[in-house]
GUDOLO-112208 format. One record per atom (N, C-alpha, C): atom name; residue number from 1; y, x, z. Coordinates in Angstrom, 2 decimals, padded with zeros to 5 digits. Example, Ala and Ser with C-alpha at 12.3 -4.5 7.8 and 13.67 -1.06 7.14 Angstrom:
% GUDOLO-112208
+-------+-----+---------+---------+---------+
: atomo : num :      yy :      xx :      zz :
+-------+-----+---------+---------+---------+
:     N :   1 : -005.69 :  013.19 :  007.80 :
:    CA :   1 : -004.50 :  012.30 :  007.80 :
:     C :   1 : -003.30 :  013.20 :  007.80 :
:     N :   2 : -002.25 :  012.85 :  007.08 :
:    CA :   2 : -001.06 :  013.67 :  007.14 :
:     C :   2 :  000.03 :  012.90 :  007.87 :
+-------+-----+---------+---------+---------+
***
This chain:
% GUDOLO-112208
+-------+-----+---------+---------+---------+
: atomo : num :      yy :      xx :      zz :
+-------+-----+---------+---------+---------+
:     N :   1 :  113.30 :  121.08 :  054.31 :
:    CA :   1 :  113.21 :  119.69 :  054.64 :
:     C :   1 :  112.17 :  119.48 :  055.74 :
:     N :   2 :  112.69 :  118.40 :  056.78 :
:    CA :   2 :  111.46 :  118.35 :  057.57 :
:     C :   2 :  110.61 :  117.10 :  057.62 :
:     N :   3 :  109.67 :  117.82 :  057.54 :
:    CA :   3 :  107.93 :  116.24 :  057.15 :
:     C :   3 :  108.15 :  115.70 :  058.61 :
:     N :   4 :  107.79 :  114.45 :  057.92 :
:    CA :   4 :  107.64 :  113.52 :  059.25 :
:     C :   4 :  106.21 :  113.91 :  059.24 :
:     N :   5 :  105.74 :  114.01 :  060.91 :
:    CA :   5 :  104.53 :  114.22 :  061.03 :
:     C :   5 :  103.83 :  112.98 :  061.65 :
:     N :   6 :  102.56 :  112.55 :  061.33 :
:    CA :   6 :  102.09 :  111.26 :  062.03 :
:     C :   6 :  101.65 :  111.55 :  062.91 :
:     N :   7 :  101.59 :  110.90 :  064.10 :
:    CA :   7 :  100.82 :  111.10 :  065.39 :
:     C :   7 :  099.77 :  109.54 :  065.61 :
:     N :   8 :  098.99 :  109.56 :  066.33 :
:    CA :   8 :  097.89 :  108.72 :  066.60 :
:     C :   8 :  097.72 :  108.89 :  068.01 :
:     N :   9 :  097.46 :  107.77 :  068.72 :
:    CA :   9 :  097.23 :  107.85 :  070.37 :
:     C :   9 :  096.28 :  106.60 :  070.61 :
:     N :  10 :  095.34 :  107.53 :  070.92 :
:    CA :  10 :  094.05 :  107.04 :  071.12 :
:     C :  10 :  093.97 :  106.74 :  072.60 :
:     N :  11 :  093.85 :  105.99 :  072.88 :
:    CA :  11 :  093.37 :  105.65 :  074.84 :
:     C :  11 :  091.97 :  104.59 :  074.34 :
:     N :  12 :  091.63 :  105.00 :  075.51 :
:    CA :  12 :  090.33 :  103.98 :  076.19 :
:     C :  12 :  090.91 :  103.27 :  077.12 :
:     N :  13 :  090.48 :  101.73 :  076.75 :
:    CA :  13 :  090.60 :  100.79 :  077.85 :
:     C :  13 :  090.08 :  100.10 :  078.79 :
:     N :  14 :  088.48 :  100.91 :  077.90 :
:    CA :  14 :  087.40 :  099.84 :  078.67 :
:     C :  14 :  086.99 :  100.86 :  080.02 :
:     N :  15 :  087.43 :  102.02 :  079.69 :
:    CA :  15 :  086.65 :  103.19 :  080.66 :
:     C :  15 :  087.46 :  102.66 :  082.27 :
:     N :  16 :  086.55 :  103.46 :  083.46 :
:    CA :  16 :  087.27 :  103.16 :  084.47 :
:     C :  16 :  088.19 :  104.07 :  084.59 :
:     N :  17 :  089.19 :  104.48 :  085.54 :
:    CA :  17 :  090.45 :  105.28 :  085.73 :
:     C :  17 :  089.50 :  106.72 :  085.87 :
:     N :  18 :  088.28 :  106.71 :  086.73 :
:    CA :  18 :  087.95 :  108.04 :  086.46 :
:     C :  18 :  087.37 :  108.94 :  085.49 :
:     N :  19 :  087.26 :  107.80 :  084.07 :
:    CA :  19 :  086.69 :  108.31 :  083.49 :
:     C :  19 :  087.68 :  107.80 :  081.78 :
:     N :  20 :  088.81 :  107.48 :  082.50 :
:    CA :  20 :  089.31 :  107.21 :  081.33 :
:     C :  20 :  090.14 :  108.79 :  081.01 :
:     N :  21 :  090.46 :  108.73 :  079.73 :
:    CA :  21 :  090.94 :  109.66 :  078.54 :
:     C :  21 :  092.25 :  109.26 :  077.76 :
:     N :  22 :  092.92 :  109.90 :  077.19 :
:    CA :  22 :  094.26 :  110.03 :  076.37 :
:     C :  22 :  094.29 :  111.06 :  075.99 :
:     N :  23 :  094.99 :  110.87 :  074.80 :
:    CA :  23 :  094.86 :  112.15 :  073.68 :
:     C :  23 :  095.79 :  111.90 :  073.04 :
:     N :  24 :  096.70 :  112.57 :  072.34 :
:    CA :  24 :  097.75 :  112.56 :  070.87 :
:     C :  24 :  096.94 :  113.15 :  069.98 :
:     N :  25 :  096.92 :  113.19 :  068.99 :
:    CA :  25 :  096.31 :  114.10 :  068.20 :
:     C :  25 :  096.88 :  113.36 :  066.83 :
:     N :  26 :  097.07 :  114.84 :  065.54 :
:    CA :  26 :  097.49 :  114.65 :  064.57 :
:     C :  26 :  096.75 :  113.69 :  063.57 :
:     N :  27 :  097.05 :  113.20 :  063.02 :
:    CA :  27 :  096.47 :  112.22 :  061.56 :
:     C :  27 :  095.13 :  112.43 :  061.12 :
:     N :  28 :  094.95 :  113.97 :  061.19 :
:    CA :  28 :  093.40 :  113.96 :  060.64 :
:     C :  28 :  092.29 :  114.16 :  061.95 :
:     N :  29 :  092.98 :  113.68 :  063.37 :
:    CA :  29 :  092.17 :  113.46 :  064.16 :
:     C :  29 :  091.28 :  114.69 :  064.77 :
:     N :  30 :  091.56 :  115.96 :  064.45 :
:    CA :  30 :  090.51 :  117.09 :  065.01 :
:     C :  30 :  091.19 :  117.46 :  066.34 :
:     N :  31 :  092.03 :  117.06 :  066.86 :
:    CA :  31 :  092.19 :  117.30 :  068.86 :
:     C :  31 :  091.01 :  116.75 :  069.16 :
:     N :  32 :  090.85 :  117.63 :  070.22 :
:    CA :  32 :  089.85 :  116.66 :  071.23 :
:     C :  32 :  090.62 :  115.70 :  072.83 :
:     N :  33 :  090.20 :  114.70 :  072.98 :
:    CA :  33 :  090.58 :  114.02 :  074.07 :
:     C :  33 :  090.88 :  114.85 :  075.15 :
:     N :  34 :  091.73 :  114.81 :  076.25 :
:    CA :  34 :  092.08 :  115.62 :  077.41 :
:     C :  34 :  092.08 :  114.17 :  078.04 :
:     N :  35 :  091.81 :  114.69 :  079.68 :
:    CA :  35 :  091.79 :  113.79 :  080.47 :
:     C :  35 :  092.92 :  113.78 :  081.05 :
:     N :  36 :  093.66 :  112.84 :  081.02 :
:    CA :  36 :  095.20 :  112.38 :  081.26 :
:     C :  36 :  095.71 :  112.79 :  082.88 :
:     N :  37 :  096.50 :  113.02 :  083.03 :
:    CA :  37 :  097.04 :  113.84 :  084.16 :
:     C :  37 :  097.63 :  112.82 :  085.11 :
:     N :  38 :  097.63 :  111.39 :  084.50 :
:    CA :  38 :  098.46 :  110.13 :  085.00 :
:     C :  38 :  097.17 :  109.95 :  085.59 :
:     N :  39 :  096.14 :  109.59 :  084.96 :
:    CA :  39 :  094.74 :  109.37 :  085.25 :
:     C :  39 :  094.49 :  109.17 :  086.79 :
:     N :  40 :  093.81 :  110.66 :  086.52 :
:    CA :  40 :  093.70 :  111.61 :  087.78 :
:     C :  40 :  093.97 :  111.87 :  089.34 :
:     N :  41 :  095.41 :  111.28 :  088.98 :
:    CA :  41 :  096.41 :  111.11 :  089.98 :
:     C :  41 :  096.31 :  109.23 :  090.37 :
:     N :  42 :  096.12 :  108.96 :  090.05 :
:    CA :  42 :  095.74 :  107.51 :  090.46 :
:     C :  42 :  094.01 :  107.63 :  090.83 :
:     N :  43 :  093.05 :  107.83 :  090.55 :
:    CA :  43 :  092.08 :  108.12 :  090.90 :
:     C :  43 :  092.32 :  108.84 :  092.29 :
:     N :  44 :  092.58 :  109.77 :  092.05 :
:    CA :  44 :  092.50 :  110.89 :  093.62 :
:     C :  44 :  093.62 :  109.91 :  094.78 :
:     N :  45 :  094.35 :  109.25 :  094.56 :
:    CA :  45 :  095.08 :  108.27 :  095.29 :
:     C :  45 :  094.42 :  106.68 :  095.63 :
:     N :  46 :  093.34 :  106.48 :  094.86 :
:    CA :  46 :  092.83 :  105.02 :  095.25 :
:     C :  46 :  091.43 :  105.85 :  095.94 :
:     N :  47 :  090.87 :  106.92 :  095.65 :
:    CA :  47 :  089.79 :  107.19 :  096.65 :
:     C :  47 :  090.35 :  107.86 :  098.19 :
:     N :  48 :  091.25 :  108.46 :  098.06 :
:    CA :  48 :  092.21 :  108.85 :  099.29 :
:     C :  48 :  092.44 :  107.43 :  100.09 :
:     N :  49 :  093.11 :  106.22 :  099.55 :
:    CA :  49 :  093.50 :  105.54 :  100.03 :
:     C :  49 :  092.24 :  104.70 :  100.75 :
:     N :  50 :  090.76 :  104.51 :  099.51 :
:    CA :  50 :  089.73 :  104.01 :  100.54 :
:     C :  50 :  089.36 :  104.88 :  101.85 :
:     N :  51 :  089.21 :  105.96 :  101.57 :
:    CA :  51 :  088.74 :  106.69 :  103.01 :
:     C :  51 :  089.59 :  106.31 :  104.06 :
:     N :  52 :  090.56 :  106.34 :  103.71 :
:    CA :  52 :  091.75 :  106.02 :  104.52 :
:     C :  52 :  091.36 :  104.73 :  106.00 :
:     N :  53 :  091.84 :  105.03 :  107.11 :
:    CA :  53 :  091.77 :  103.81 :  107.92 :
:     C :  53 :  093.13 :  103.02 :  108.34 :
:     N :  54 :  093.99 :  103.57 :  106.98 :
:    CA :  54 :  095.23 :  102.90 :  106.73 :
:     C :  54 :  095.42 :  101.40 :  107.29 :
:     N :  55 :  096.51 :  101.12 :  108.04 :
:    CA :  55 :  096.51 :  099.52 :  108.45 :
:     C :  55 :  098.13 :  099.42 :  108.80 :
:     N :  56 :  098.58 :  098.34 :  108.03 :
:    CA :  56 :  099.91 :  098.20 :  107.69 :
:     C :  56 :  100.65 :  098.19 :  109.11 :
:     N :  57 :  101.68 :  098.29 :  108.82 :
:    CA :  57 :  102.47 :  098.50 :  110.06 :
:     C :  57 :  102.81 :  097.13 :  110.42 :
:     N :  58 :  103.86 :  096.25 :  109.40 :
:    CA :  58 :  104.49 :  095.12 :  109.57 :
:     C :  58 :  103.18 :  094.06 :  108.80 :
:     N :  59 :  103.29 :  092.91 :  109.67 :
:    CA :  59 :  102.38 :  091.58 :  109.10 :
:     C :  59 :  103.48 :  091.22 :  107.60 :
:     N :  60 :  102.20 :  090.45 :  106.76 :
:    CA :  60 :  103.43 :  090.23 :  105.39 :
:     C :  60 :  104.97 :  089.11 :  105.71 :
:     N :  61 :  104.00 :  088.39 :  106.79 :
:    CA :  61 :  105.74 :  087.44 :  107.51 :
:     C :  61 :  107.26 :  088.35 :  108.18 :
:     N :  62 :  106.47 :  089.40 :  108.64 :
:    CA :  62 :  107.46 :  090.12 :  109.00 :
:     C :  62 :  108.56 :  090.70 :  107.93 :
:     N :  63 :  107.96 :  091.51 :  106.98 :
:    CA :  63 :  108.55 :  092.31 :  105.41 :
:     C :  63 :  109.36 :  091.23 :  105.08 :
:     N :  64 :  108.43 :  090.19 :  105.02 :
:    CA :  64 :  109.55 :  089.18 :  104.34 :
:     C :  64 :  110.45 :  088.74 :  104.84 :
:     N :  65 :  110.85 :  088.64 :  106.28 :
:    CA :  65 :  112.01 :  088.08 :  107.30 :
:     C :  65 :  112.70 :  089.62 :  107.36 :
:     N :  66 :  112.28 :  090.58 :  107.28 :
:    CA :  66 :  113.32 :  091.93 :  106.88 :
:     C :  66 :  113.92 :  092.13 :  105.49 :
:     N :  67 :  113.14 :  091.90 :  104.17 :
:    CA :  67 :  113.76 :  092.09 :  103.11 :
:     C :  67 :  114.99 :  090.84 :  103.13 :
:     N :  68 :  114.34 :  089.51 :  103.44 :
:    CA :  68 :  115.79 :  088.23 :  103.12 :
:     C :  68 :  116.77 :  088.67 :  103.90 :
:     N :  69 :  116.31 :  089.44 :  105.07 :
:    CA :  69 :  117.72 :  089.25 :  106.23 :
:     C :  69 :  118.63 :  090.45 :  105.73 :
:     N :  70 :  117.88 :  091.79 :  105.04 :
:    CA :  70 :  118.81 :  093.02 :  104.79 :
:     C :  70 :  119.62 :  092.37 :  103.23 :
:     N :  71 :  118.65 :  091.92 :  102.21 :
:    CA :  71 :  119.09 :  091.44 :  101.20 :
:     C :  71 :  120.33 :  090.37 :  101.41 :
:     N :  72 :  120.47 :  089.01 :  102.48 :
:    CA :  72 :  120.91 :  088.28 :  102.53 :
:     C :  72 :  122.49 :  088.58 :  103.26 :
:     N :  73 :  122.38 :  089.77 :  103.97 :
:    CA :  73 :  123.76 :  090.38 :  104.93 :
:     C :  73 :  123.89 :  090.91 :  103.72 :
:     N :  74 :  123.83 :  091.98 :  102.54 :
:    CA :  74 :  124.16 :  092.62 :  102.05 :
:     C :  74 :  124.83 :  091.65 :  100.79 :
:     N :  75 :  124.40 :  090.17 :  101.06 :
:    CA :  75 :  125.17 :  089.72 :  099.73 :
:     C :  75 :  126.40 :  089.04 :  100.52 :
:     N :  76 :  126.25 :  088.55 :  102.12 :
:    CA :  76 :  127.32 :  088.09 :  102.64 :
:     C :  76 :  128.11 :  089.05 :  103.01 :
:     N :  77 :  127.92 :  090.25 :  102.95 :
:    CA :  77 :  129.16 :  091.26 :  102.78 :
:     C :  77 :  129.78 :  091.37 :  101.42 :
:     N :  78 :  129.31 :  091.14 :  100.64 :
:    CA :  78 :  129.73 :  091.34 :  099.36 :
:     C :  78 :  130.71 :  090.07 :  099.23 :
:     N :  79 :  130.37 :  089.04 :  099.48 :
:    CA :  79 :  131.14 :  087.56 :  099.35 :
:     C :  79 :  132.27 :  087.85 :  100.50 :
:     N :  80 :  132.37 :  087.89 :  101.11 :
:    CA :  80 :  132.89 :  088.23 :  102.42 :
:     C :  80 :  134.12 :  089.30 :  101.84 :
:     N :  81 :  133.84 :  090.53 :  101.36 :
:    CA :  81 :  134.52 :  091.66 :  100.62 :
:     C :  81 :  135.72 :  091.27 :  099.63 :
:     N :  82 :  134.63 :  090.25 :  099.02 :
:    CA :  82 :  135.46 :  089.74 :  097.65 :
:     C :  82 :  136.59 :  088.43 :  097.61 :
:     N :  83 :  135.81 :  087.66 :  098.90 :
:    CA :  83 :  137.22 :  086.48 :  099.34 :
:     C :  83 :  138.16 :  086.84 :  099.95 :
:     N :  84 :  138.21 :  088.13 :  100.75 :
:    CA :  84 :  139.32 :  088.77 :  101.63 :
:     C :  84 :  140.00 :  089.50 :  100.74 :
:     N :  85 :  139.81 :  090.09 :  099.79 :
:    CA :  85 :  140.73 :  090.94 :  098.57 :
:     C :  85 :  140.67 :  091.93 :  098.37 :
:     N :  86 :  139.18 :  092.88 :  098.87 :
:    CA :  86 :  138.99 :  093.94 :  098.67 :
:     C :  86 :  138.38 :  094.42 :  097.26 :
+-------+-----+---------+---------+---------+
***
């Protein structure tokens, strides 16, 4: 027969990303915390990104007059598709 086994998942919420922790560990709690691999990877990506002299390509007016106009042809093809009888 197989035991259901309990699991427990402990996170910290108050910690910052570099110093936060996640762990599974069984019912009676003797794992020790590992530092989460999701973590890490967001850390090493928001200090990468400050060093960074990153500077957007498109102004936010622009993105937005590209997403309505690709979004907005792509639904008048669709209407367009569907009144002609395809």
């Amino acid at each position: 027969m197989n035991a259901k086994r309990r699991m427990k998942i402990d996170v910290n919420l108050d910690a910052t990303p570099s110093e936060a922790t996640s762990a599974v560990a069984s019912a009676d709690m003797t794992a020790t915390p590992i530092p989460s691999p999701a973590m890490q990877l967001q850390d090493q990506l928001e200090r990468a990104l400050a060093e960074s002299d990153f500077e957007p390509r498109w102004s936010a007016r622009r993105t937005l007059a590209f997403i309505l106009l690709t979004c907005g042809g792509f639904w008048a093809a669709l209407i367009y598709a569907i009144l002609a009888g395809f």
